[in-house]
N, C-alpha and C positions, 0 to 999 in steps of 0.2 A: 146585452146584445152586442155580436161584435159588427164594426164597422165594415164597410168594402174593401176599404184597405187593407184590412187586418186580417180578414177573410183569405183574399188575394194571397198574402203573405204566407198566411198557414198553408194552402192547397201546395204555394211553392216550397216551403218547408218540406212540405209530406212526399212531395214525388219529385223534388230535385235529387237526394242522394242517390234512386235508382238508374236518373236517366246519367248523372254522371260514372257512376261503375259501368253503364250497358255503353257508354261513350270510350272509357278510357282503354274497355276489352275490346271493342271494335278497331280500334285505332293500334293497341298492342297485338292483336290476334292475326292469324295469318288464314283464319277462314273466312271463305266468301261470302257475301254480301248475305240480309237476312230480310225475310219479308215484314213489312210494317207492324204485324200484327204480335209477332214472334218477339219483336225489340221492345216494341209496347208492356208485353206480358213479363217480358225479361226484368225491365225497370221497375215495372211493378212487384213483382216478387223480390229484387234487391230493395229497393226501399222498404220493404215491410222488412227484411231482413236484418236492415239495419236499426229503422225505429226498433222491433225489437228485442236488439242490441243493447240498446242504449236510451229504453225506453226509463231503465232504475233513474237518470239522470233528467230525462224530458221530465219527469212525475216531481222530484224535486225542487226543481229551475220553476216548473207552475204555480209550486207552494209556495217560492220563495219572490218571487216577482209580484206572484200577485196581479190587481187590474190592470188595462192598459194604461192608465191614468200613471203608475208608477213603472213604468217600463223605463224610463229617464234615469232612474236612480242605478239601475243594474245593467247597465252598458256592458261592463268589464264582462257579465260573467253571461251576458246572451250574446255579445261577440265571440266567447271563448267557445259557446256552447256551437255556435254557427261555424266557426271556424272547423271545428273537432267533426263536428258530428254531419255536417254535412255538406264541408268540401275532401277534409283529409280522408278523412276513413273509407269512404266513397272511391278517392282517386285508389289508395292502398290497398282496399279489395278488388278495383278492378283491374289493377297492374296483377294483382294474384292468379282470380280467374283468369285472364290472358296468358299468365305465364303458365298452367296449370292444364290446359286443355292439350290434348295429344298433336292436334293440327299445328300446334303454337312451340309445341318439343319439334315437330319433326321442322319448323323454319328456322326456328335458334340451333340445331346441330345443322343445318345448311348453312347457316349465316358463318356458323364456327368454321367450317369447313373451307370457305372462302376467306375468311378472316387470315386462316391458315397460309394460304397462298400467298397473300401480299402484305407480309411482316419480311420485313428487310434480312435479311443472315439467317434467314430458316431455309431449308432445303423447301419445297416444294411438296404438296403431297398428289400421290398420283389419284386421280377421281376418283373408280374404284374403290381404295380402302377408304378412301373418304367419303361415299355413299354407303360403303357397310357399315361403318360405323355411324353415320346419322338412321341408318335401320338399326341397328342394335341398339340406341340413344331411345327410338321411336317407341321397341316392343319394349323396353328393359326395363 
Protein backbone atom coordinates (compact mmCIF):
# COMPACT_ATOMS: atom_id res chain seq x y z
CA UNK A 1 0.00 0.00 0.00
CA UNK A 2 1.46 3.29 -0.91
CA UNK A 3 1.78 6.07 1.53
CA UNK A 4 0.25 9.80 1.07
CA UNK A 5 3.29 10.97 0.29
CA UNK A 6 4.07 8.72 -2.24
CA UNK A 7 0.87 8.90 -3.63
CA UNK A 8 1.15 12.73 -3.74
CA UNK A 9 4.39 12.24 -5.70
CA UNK A 10 3.13 9.89 -8.23
CA UNK A 11 -0.09 12.12 -9.21
CA UNK A 12 2.77 14.98 -9.48
CA UNK A 13 4.93 12.70 -11.70
CA UNK A 14 1.94 11.77 -13.89
CA UNK A 15 0.69 15.47 -14.74
CA UNK A 16 3.81 17.54 -14.14
CA UNK A 17 5.39 16.85 -17.73
CA UNK A 18 2.11 18.06 -19.37
CA UNK A 19 1.42 21.23 -17.46
CA UNK A 20 5.18 22.10 -18.23
CA UNK A 21 5.02 21.62 -22.25
CA UNK A 22 1.38 23.53 -22.04
CA UNK A 23 3.57 26.29 -19.83
CA UNK A 24 6.62 26.50 -21.89
CA UNK A 25 4.26 26.83 -25.57
CA UNK A 26 2.28 29.44 -23.85
CA UNK A 27 5.07 31.48 -22.79
CA UNK A 28 6.96 30.79 -26.37
CA UNK A 29 3.65 31.21 -28.56
CA UNK A 30 2.44 34.28 -29.87
CA UNK A 31 -1.33 33.27 -29.55
CA UNK A 32 -3.70 34.57 -27.22
CA UNK A 33 -4.80 33.55 -24.15
CA UNK A 34 -6.75 30.10 -23.67
CA UNK A 35 -9.59 29.04 -21.70
CA UNK A 36 -9.03 26.89 -18.53
CA UNK A 37 -10.52 23.97 -19.60
CA UNK A 38 -8.57 23.98 -23.13
CA UNK A 39 -4.96 24.22 -21.06
CA UNK A 40 -6.24 21.52 -18.69
CA UNK A 41 -6.97 19.10 -21.68
CA UNK A 42 -3.71 20.31 -23.45
CA UNK A 43 -1.59 19.19 -20.44
CA UNK A 44 -3.39 16.20 -20.23
CA UNK A 45 -2.86 14.85 -23.53
CA UNK A 46 0.89 16.00 -23.44
CA UNK A 47 1.57 14.16 -20.33
CA UNK A 48 0.05 11.05 -21.66
CA UNK A 49 2.23 11.90 -24.56
CA UNK A 50 4.99 11.78 -22.91
CA UNK A 51 4.48 8.92 -20.35
CA UNK A 52 3.87 7.21 -23.39
CA UNK A 53 7.06 7.98 -24.74
CA UNK A 54 8.98 6.96 -22.24
CA UNK A 55 6.92 4.72 -20.67
CA UNK A 56 9.87 1.52 -22.07
CA UNK A 57 12.05 3.23 -19.30
CA UNK A 58 9.02 4.12 -16.39
CA UNK A 59 8.29 -0.03 -16.66
CA UNK A 60 12.19 -0.74 -16.13
CA UNK A 61 13.17 1.87 -13.32
CA UNK A 62 9.72 -0.03 -11.36
CA UNK A 63 11.49 -3.37 -11.92
CA UNK A 64 14.57 -2.29 -10.87
CA UNK A 65 13.87 0.11 -7.83
CA UNK A 66 11.64 -2.04 -6.44
CA UNK A 67 9.62 -1.12 -2.87
CA UNK A 68 9.71 2.19 -1.41
CA UNK A 69 11.74 0.79 1.29
CA UNK A 70 14.62 0.67 -1.38
CA UNK A 71 14.09 3.80 -3.22
CA UNK A 72 17.49 5.15 -0.97
CA UNK A 73 19.73 2.99 -2.93
CA UNK A 74 18.69 4.21 -6.67
CA UNK A 75 18.93 7.94 -6.24
CA UNK A 76 21.28 8.25 -9.26
CA UNK A 77 19.10 6.57 -11.51
CA UNK A 78 15.33 8.21 -10.41
CA UNK A 79 17.05 11.50 -10.40
CA UNK A 80 18.25 10.82 -13.90
CA UNK A 81 14.93 9.53 -14.77
CA UNK A 82 13.26 12.86 -13.17
CA UNK A 83 15.51 14.89 -14.58
CA UNK A 84 14.95 13.47 -18.28
CA UNK A 85 11.68 12.58 -18.30
CA UNK A 86 10.04 15.14 -16.79
CA UNK A 87 11.54 18.52 -16.77
CA UNK A 88 13.90 18.19 -20.14
CA UNK A 89 11.81 16.51 -22.54
CA UNK A 90 8.73 18.49 -21.37
CA UNK A 91 10.57 21.93 -21.69
CA UNK A 92 11.96 20.56 -25.49
CA UNK A 93 8.62 19.69 -26.66
CA UNK A 94 7.11 22.51 -25.58
CA UNK A 95 9.73 25.00 -27.07
CA UNK A 96 8.73 22.59 -30.38
CA UNK A 97 5.05 23.04 -30.29
CA UNK A 98 5.59 26.84 -29.77
CA UNK A 99 7.83 27.06 -32.48
CA UNK A 100 5.68 24.85 -34.68
CA UNK A 101 2.35 26.40 -34.75
CA UNK A 102 1.50 28.96 -37.65
CA UNK A 103 0.63 31.91 -35.18
CA UNK A 104 4.32 31.37 -33.65
CA UNK A 105 5.87 31.48 -37.70
CA UNK A 106 4.02 34.42 -38.34
CA UNK A 107 5.61 36.40 -34.80
CA UNK A 108 9.32 34.97 -35.35
CA UNK A 109 9.35 36.46 -39.17
CA UNK A 110 7.91 39.88 -37.44
CA UNK A 111 10.47 39.55 -34.83
CA UNK A 112 13.11 38.97 -37.99
CA UNK A 113 11.79 41.74 -39.67
CA UNK A 114 12.47 44.12 -36.78
CA UNK A 115 15.65 42.46 -35.87
CA UNK A 116 16.45 43.63 -39.38
CA UNK A 117 16.16 47.30 -38.67
CA UNK A 118 18.28 47.83 -35.82
CA UNK A 119 21.60 45.74 -36.68
CA UNK A 120 24.13 48.38 -36.92
CA UNK A 121 25.73 48.79 -40.99
CA UNK A 122 22.63 47.07 -42.56
CA UNK A 123 20.67 49.27 -44.72
CA UNK A 124 17.16 49.41 -43.43
CA UNK A 125 14.51 47.37 -44.86
CA UNK A 126 11.39 49.24 -46.15
CA UNK A 127 8.05 47.55 -44.12
CA UNK A 128 6.49 46.56 -47.09
CA UNK A 129 8.95 43.89 -48.34
CA UNK A 130 9.34 43.07 -44.91
CA UNK A 131 5.61 42.12 -44.28
CA UNK A 132 5.58 40.28 -47.67
CA UNK A 133 7.88 38.37 -46.68
CA UNK A 134 6.78 37.40 -43.00
CA UNK A 135 3.39 36.40 -45.40
CA UNK A 136 5.30 34.34 -47.58
CA UNK A 137 7.32 32.83 -44.25
CA UNK A 138 3.55 32.48 -42.78
CA UNK A 139 1.87 30.52 -46.00
CA UNK A 140 5.24 28.79 -47.27
Amino acid sequence: MLTTAVAVLAAIALLLPGFIVVEVAIARGARSSRSDLELALRALAYALIVHLAFGWWTASLVERVGPVAEWDEHVGALSLYTGVVLVVVPILLGLFSATCSPASKAAMAHRRCGRRRSVPGRRAMPMTSCFNESAQTVRG
